[in-house]
C-alpha positions as CSV (number, residue, x, y, z in Angstrom):
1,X,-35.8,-54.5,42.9
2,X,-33.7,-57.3,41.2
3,X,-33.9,-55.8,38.2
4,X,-33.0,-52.3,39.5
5,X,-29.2,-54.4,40.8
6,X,-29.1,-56.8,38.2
7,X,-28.9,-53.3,35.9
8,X,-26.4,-51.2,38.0
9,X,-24.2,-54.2,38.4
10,X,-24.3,-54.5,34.5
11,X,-23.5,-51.2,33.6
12,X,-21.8,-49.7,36.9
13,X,-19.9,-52.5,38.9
14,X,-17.0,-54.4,38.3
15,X,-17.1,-58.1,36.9
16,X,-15.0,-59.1,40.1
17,X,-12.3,-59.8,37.4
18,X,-8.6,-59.1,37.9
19,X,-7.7,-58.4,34.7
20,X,-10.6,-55.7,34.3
21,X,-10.5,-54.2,38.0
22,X,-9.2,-51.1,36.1
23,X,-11.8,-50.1,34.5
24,X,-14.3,-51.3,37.1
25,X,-15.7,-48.5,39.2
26,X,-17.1,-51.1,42.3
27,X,-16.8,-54.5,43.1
28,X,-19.9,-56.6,44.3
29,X,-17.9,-57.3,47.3
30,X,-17.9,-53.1,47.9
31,X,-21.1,-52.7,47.6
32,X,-21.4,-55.7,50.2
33,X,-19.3,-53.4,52.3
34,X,-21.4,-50.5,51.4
35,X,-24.6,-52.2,52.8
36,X,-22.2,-53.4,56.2
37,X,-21.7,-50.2,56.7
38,X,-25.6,-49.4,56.6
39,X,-26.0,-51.6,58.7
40,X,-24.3,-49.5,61.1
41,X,-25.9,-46.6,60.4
42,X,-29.0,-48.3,61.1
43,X,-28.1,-50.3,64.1
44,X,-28.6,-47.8,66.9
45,X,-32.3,-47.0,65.2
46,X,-31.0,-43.1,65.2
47,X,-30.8,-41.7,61.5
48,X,-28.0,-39.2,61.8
49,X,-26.8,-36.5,59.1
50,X,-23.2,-37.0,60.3
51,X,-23.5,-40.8,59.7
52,X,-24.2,-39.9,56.6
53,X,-22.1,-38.1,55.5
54,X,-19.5,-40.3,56.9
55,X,-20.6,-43.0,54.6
56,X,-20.7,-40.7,51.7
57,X,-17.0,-39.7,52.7
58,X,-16.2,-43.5,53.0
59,X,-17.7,-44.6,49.8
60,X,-16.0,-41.8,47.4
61,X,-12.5,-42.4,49.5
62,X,-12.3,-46.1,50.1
63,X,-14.1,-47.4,47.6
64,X,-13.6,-44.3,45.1
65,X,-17.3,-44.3,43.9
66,X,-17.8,-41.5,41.0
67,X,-20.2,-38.5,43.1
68,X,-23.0,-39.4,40.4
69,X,-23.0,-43.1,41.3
70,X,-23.3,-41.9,45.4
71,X,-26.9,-41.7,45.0
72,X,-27.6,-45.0,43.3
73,X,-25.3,-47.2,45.1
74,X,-26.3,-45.9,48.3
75,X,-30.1,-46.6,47.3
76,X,-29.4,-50.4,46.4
77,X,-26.6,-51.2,49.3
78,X,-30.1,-49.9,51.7
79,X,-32.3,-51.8,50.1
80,X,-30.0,-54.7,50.2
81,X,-29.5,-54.0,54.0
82,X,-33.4,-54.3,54.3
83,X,-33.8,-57.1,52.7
84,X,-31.0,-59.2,54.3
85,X,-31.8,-62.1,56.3
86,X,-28.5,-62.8,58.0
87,X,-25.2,-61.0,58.2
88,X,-23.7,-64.4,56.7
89,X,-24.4,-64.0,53.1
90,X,-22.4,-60.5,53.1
91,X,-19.7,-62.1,55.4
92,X,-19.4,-65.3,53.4
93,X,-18.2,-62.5,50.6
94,X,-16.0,-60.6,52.2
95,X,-14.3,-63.8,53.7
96,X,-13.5,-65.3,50.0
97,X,-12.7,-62.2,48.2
98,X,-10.4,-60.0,51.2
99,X,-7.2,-60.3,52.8
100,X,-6.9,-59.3,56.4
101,X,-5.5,-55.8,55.4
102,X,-9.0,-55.2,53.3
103,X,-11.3,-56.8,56.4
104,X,-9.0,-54.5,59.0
105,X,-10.2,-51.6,56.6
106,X,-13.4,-51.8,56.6
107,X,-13.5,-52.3,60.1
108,X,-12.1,-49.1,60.4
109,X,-14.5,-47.6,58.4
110,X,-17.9,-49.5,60.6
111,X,-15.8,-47.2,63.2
112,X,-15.6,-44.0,61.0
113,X,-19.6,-44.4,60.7
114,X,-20.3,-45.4,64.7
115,X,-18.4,-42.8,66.5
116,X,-19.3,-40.0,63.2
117,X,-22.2,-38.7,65.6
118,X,-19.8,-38.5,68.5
119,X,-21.4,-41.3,70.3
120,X,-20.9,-45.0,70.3
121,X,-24.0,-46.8,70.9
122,X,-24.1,-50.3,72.2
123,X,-26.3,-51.6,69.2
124,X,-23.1,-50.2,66.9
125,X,-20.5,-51.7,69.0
126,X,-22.1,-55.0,69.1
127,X,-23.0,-55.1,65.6
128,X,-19.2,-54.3,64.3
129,X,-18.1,-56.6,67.0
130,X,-20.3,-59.4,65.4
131,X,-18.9,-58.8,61.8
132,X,-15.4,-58.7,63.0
133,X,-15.5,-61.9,64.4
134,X,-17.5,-63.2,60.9
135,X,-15.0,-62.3,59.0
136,X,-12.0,-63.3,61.1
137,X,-10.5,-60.2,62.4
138,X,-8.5,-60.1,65.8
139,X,-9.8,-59.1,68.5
140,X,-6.4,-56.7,69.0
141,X,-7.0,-55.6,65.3
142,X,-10.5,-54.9,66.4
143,X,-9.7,-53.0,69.4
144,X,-6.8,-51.0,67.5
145,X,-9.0,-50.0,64.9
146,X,-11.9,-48.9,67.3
147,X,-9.2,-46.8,69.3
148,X,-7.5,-45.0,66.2
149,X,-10.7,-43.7,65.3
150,X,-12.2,-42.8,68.4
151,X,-8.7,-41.3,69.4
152,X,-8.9,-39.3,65.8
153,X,-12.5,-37.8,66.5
154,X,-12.4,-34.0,67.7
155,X,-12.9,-33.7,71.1
């Protein structure tokens, strides 16, 4: 499995250098944030096709991930959500490479994935809860993200 993101980060993710971000398609960090958000997904033990297909949305929209690269990033961020021993290592990376506008994002989009069933399970809450307070977002921001989104959902 090394090998296999050793590889795509060589040929398909950016360097995590300014002056090439241009050309970069994802950042290590996003593909941090790409396995958070499995996380989600995986936290209330319920394997949902609207969850999904929220994260799909997420990735090509936030993160602008090229529809052939879904597949494969979304292979390695699981595989790096099961192998992950602690939320800390994916934290520590968000913390030194995002401002509070980029955290307060993907907040938001933990909450796009949680309520994309039309349910909030406690497992979900808890879990974004967690990594909001790891990576130093208000507990207002927190709230006001979790209420735009739920607010947004059709009824």
């Amino acid at each position: 499995m090394i090998d296999a993101i050793k590889s795509f980060f060589e040929n398909k993710l950016a360097k995590d250098d300014i002056s090439d971000a241009s050309n970069a398609l994802i950042s290590q960090v996003d593909l941090t944030c790409a396995t958070l958000l499995i996380e989600v997904m995986n936290s209330d033990h319920e394997l949902d096709e609207r969850e999904h297909a929220e994260f799909m949305k997420v990735l090509k929209q936030s993160y602008q991930v090229a529809d052939e690269d879904l597949e494969e990033l979304t292979k390695l961020a699981k595989e790096e959500a099961h192998d992950a021993t602690s939320l800390y290592e994916f934290t520590r990376l968000i913390n030194d490479n995002y401002d509070n506008e980029q955290k307060i994002a993907l907040i938001k989009n933990m909450w796009r994935i949680a309520f994309a069933d039309e349910k909030l399970d406690k497992y979900e809450d808890h879990l974004i809860r967690k990594i909001s307070e790891l990576i130093y977002v208000s507990h207002s921001d927190f709230i006001k993200t979790k209420l735009q989104v739920r607010n947004a959902q059709p009824s």
